[in-house]
MITORLO-397095 format. One record per residue (C-alpha): y, z, x; residue in three letters; residue number from 1. Coordinates in pm, whole numbers, padded with zeros to 5 digits. Layout:
BEGIN
yy|zz|xx|rest|nr
Y|Z|X|ALA|NUM
...
! end
This chain:
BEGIN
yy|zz|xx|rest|nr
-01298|01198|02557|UNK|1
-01135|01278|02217|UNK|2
-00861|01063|02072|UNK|3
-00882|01238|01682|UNK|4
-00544|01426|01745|UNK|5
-00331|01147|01777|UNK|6
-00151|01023|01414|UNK|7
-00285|00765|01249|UNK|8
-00090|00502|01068|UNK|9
-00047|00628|00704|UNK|10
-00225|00373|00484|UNK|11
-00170|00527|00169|UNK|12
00215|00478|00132|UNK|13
00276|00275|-00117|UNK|14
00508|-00038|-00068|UNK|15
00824|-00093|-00215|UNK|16
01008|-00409|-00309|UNK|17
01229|-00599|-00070|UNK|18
01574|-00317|-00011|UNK|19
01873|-00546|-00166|UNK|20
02054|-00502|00146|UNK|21
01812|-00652|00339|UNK|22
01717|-00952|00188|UNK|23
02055|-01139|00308|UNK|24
01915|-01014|00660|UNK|25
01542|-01168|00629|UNK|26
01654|-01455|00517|UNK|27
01917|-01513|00733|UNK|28
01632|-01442|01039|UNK|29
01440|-01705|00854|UNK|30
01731|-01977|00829|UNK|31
01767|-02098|01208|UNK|32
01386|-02199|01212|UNK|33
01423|-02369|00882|UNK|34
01732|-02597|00997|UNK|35
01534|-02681|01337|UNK|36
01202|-02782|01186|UNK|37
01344|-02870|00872|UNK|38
00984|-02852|00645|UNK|39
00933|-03070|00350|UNK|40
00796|-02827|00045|UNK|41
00665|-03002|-00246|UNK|42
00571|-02771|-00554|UNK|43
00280|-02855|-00772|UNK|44
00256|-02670|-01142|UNK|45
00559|-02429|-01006|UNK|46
00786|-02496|-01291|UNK|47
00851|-02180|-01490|UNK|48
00640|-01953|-01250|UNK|49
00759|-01624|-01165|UNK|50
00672|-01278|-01051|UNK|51
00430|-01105|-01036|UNK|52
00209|-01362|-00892|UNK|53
-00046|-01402|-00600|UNK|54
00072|-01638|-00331|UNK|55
-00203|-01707|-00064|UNK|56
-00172|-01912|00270|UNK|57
-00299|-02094|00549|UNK|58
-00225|-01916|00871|UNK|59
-00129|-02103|01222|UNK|60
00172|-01989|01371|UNK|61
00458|-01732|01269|UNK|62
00677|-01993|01106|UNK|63
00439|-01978|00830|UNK|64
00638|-01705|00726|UNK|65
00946|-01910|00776|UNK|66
00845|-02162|00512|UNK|67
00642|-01880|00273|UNK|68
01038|-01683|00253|UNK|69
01197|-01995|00145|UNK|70
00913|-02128|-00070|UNK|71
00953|-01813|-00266|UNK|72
01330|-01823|-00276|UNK|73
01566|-01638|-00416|UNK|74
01238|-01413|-00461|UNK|75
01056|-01211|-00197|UNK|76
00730|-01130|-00122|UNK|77
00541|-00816|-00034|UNK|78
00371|-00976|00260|UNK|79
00008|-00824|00412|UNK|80
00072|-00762|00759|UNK|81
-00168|-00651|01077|UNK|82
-00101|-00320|01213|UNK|83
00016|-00497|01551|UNK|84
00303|-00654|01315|UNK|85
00392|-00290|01319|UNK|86
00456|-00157|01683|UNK|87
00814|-00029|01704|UNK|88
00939|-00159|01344|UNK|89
00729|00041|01125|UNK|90
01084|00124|00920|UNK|91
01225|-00204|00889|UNK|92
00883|-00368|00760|UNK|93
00803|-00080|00538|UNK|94
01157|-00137|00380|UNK|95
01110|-00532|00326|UNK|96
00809|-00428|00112|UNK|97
00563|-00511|00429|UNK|98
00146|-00372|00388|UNK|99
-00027|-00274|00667|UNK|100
-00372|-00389|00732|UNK|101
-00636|-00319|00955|UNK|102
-00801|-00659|01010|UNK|103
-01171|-00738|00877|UNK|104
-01198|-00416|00705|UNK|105
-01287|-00335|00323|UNK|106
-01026|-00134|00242|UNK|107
-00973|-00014|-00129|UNK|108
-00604|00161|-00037|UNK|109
-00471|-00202|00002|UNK|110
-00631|-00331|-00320|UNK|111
-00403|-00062|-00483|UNK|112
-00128|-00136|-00298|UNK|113
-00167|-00493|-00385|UNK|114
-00237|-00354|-00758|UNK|115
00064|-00148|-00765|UNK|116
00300|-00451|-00625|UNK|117
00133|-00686|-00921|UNK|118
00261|-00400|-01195|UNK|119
00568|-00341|-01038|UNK|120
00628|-00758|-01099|UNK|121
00602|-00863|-00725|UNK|122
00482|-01152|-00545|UNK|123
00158|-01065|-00339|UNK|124
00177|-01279|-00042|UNK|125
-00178|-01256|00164|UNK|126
-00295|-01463|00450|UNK|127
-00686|-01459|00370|UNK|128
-00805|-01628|00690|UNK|129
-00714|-01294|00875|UNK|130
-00594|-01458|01185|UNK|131
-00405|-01741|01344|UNK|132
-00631|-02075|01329|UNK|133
-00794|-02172|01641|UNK|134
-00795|-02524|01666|UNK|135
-00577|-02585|01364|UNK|136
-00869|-02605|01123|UNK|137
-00964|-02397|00850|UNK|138
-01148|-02017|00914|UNK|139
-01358|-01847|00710|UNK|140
-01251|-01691|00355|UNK|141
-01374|-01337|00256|UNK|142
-01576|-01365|-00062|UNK|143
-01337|-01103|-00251|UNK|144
-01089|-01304|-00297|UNK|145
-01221|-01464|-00595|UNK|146
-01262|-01116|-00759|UNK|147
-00948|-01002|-00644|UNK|148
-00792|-01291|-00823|UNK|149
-00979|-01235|-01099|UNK|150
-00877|-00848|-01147|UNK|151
-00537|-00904|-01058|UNK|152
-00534|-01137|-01347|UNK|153
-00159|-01317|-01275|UNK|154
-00104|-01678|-01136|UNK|155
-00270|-01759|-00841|UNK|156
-00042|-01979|-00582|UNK|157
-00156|-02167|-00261|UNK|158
00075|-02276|00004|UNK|159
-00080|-02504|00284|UNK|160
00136|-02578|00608|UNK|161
00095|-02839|00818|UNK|162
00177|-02970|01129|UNK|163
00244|-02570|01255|UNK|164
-00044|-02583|01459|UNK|165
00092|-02889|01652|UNK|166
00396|-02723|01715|UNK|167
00268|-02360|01828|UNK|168
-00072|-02370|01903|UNK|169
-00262|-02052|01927|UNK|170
-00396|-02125|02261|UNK|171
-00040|-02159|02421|UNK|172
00239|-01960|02229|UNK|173
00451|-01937|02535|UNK|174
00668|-02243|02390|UNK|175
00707|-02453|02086|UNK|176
00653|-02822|02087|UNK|177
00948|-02942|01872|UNK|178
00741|-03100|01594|UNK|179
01020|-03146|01332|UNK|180
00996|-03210|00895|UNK|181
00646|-03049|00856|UNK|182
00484|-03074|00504|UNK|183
00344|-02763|00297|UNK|184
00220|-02769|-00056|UNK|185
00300|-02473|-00263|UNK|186
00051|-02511|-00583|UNK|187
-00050|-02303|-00868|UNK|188
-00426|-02290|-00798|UNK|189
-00474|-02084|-01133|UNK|190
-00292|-01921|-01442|UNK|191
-00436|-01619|-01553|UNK|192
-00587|-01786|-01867|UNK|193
-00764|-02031|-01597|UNK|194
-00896|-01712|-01427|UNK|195
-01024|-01521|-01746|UNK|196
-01250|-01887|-01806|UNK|197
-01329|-01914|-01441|UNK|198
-01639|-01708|-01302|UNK|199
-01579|-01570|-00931|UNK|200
-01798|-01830|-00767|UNK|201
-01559|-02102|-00907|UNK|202
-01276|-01901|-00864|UNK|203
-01415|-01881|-00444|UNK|204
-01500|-02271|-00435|UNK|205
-01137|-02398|-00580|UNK|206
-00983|-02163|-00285|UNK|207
-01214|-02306|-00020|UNK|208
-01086|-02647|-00168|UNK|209
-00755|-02596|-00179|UNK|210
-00728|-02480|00200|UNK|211
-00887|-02750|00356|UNK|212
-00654|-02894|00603|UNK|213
-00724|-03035|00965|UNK|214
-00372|-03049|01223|UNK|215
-00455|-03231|01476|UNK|216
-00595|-03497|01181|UNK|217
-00243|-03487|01060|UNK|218
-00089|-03541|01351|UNK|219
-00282|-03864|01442|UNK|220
-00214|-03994|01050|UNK|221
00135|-03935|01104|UNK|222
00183|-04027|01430|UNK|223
00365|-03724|01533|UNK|224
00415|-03730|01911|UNK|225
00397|-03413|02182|UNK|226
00522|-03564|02490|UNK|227
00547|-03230|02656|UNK|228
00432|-03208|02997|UNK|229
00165|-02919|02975|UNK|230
00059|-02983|02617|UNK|231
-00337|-02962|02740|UNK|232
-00256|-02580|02913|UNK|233
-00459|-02311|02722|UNK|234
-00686|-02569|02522|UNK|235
-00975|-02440|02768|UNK|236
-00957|-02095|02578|UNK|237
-01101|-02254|02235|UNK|238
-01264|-02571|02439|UNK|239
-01526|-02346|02664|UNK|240
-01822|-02520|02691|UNK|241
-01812|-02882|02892|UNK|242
-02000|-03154|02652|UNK|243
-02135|-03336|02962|UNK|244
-02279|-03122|03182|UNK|245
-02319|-02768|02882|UNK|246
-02153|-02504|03104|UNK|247
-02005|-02230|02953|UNK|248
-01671|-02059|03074|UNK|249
-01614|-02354|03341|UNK|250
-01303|-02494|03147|UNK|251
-00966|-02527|03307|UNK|252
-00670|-02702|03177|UNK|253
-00345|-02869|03410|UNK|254
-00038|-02992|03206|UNK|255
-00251|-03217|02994|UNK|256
-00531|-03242|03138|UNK|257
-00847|-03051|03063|UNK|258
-01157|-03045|03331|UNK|259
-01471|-02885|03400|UNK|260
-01509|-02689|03726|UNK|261
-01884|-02710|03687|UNK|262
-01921|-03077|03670|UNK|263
-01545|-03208|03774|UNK|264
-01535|-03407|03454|UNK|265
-01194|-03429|03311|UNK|266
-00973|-03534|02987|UNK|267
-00651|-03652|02959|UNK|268
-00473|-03507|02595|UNK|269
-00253|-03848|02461|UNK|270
00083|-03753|02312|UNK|271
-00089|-03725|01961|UNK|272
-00365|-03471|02031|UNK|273
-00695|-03699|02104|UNK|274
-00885|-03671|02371|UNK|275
-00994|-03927|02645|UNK|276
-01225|-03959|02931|UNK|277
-01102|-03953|03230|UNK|278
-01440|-04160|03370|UNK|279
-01775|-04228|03129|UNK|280
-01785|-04146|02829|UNK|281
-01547|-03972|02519|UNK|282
-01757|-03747|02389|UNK|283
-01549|-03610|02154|UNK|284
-01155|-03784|02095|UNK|285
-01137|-03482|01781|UNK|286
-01064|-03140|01945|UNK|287
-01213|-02966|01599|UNK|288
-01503|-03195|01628|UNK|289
-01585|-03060|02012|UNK|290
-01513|-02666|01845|UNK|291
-01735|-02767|01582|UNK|292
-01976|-02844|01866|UNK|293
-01953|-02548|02012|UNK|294
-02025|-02379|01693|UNK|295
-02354|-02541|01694|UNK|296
-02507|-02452|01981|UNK|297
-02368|-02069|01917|UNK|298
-02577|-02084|01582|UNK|299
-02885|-02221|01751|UNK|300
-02892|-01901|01988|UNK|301
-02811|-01692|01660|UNK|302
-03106|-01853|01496|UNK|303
-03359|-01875|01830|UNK|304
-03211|-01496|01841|UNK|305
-03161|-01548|02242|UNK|306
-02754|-01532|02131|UNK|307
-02596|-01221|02356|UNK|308
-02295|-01209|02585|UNK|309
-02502|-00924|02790|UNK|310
-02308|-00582|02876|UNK|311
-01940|-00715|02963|UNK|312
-01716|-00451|03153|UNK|313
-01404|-00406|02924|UNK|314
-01060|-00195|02906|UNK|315
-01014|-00054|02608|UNK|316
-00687|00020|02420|UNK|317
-00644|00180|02066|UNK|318
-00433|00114|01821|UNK|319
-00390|00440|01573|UNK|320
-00019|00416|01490|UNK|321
00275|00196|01492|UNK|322
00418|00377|01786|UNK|323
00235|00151|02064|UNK|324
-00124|00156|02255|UNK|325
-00287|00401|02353|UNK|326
-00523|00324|02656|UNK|327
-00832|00479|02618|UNK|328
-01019|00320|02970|UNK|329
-01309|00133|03098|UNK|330
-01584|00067|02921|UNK|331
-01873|-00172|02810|UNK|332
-01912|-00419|02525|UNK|333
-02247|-00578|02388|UNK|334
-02181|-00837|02139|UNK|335
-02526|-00959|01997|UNK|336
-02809|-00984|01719|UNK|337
-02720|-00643|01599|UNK|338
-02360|-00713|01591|UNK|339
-02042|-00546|01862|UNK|340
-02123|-00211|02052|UNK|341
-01815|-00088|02232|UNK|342
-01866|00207|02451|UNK|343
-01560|00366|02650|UNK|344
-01627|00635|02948|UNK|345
-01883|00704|03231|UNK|346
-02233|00715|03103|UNK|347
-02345|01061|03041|UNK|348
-01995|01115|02987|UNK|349
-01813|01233|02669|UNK|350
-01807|00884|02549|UNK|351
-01634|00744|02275|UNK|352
-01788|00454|02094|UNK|353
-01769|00174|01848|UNK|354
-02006|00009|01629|UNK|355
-01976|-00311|01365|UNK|356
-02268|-00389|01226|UNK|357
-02351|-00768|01178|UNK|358
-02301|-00762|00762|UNK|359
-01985|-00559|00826|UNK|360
-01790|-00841|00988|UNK|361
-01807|-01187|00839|UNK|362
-01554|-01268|01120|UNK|363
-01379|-01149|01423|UNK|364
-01002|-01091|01515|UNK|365
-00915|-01244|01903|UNK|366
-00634|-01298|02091|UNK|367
-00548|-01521|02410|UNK|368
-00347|-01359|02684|UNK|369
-00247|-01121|02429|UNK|370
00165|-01036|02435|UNK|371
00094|-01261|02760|UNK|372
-00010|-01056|03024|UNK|373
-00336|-00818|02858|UNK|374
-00554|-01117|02866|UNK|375
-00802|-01228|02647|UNK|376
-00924|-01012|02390|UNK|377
-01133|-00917|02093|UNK|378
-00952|-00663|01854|UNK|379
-01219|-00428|01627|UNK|380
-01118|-00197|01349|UNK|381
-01229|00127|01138|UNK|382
-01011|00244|00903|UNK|383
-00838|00482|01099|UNK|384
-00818|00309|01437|UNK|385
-00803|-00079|01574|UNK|386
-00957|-00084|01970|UNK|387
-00819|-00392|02164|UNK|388
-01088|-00463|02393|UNK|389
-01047|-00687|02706|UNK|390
-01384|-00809|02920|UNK|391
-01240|-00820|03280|UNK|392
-01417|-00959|03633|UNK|393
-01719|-01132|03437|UNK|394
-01765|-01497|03265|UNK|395
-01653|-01494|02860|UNK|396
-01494|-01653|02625|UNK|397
-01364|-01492|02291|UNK|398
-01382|-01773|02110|UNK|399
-01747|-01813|02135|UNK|400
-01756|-01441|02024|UNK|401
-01576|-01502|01701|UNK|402
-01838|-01829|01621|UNK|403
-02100|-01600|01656|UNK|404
-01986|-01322|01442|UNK|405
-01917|-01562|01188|UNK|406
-02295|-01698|01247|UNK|407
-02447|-01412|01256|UNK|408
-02273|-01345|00930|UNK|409
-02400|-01630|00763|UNK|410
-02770|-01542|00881|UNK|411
-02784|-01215|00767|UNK|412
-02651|-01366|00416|UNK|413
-02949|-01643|00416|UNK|414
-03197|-01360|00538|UNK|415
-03108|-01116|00247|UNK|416
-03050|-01435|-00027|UNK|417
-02718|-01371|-00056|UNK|418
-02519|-01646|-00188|UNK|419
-02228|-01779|00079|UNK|420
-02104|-02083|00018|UNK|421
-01925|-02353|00301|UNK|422
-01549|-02228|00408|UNK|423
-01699|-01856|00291|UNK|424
-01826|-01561|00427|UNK|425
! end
């Protein structure tokens, strides 16, 4: 098998600032979501604040974007953008000042993009926690950021949705939930004089601070009410493992109720996002606090080292361009101690093959029923390349995957005395 002749994605062309003639456009595309939802943006130390600047935000549905584009008006942002993003509009994001990335890689070509936007008297606008939320909680930060704040040296600005989660949860995009007047705070974290006296450590533990933020806690607080009648379909993708009887990949979900095949225990999601027993005991009324759960166990296989999700059969596509997937066929995946091994062809085959190493991913990119028919997924990249892969006729769950990356992560950082503090990795 030999996929190096098809074009790659060209990395290295430099972005460019909004095109005047599209900027009506955007944020006209922006405006009906605005006047549905209607968000509430306070601003905290914004006053006199202007390009360039680095504006950084939590990430849990696409209207984050939404409020970002009018947070930032009559300015707009160069915004950091997955390759998927891309597919089929490689032109029109390229000309709103868009930068690809290829998730949970270290790549120095966007640093100088990002560089490059910051001289040119841009606004930076970055999602650092790589991926949509899971359970409307926060995910891991990458420890650069505090250096990258630190070299880009302009003011650094946080903006922190809430309430999107409720709306369009990850685990069931198929529909929004009509949660109206959601808050976001759009703060300036740091000026550049604050950066200069901060050391990157500090810099790190303000930003895990500042992005603390729980949905599903704001939703009870406020009282928000989803009286939709499947509001519980999908939660089984991030709720895997049953806390009564501990079986894995037995979770099912029925307009809003979610059950366990295993044991037949069920629970019935109220109309503001808690959790009850249908019989016995609540064991957890939270839905982060049962994810939470579920991270534990994951990280006492990682540390008893008996954490592996054996040889899973997978189809494999590839990602090397904008222009679409390519599919690249059957193959095997081994996720354990030693990090993902992706294989893809007959054995003894000319087999193409992927490796991440456990200190080269401090966390994982997934996707549930990705574009709603692939399925569940777990997306790795090189540089050059991002394989969707997609375990098929065998028990899973890609969620537990992505908590045991990010264990395995913070392991290998204990093991090797490297400092990682809570919220990092």
């Amino acid at each position: 098998m030999n996929d190096t002749a098809i074009p790659r994605f060209d990395m290295r062309k430099r972005p460019i600032k909004c095109r005047w003639f599209l900027k009506p456009i955007a944020w006209l595309i922006t405006l009906p979501g605005l006047l549905i939802h209607r968000p509430q943006i306070t601003k905290q130390g914004m006053k006199g604040v202007k390009p360039p600047y680095l504006l950084l935000g939590n990430h849990n549905a696409f209207f984050d974007m939404n409020v970002s584009a009018a947070a930032t008006f009559p300015y707009f942002g160069n915004y950091v953008v997955a390759i998927d993003g891309f597919i089929g509009r490689e032109g029109l994001l390229r000309n709103i000042g868009c930068i690809c990335k290829r998730k949970f890689t270290n790549d120095r070509t966007l640093i100088r993009h990002i560089m490059y936007v910051i001289q040119h008297k841009g606004i930076v606008a970055i999602y650092p926690e790589a991926r949509y939320s899971l359970c409307g909680t926060t995910a891991p930060l990458p420890q650069s950021l505090g250096k990258l704040c630190k070299t880009l040296n302009v003011p650094v600005v946080t903006l922190i949705c809430h309430g999107h989660h409720i709306n369009h949860p990850f685990w069931n995009t198929r529909h929004e939930r009509g949660v109206k007047r959601t808050p976001a705070e759009m703060k300036l974290l740091f000026t550049p004089q604050q950066l200069q006296e901060s050391t990157v450590d500090e810099i790190n533990d303000a930003l895990v601070k500042a992005f603390q933020y729980d949905d599903f806690r704001w939703q009870l607080d406020n009282k928000i009410k989803v009286d939709c009648a499947d509001r519980a379909k999908g939660l089984e993708k991030v709720l895997y493992q049953c806390p009564h009887c501990h079986t894995e990949f037995a979770m099912q979900s029925e307009g809003s109720r979610l059950f366990c095949t295993a044991c037949g225990k069920g629970w019935q999601m109220t109309e503001f996002g808690q959790l009850v027993a249908e019989s016995g005991e609540t064991e957890f009324e939270h839905i982060p606090d049962w994810y939470e759960w579920q991270r534990s166990n994951v990280r006492r296989e990682v540390e008893e080292g008996s954490y592996s999700t054996g040889l899973l059969p997978v189809r494999v596509e590839s990602l090397p361009n904008a222009k679409g997937f390519q599919n690249l066929g059957e193959g095997t995946l081994l996720h354990d101690a030693n990090g993902f091994t992706v294989k893809v062809g007959a054995e003894g085959e000319d087999q193409l093959t992927m490796t991440k190493s456990v200190p080269t991913l401090y966390s994982c990119h997934i996707e549930y029923e990705y574009l709603f028919t692939h399925g569940d997924c777990v997306d790795l990249n090189t540089l050059e390349d991002t394989w969707y892969i997609y375990p098929h006729d065998c028990r899973f769950s890609v969620t537990k995957m992505a908590l045991a990356t990010e264990e395995l992560y913070l392991k290998h950082m204990r093991e090797t005395g490297k400092p990682c503090r809570p919220g990092l990795a």
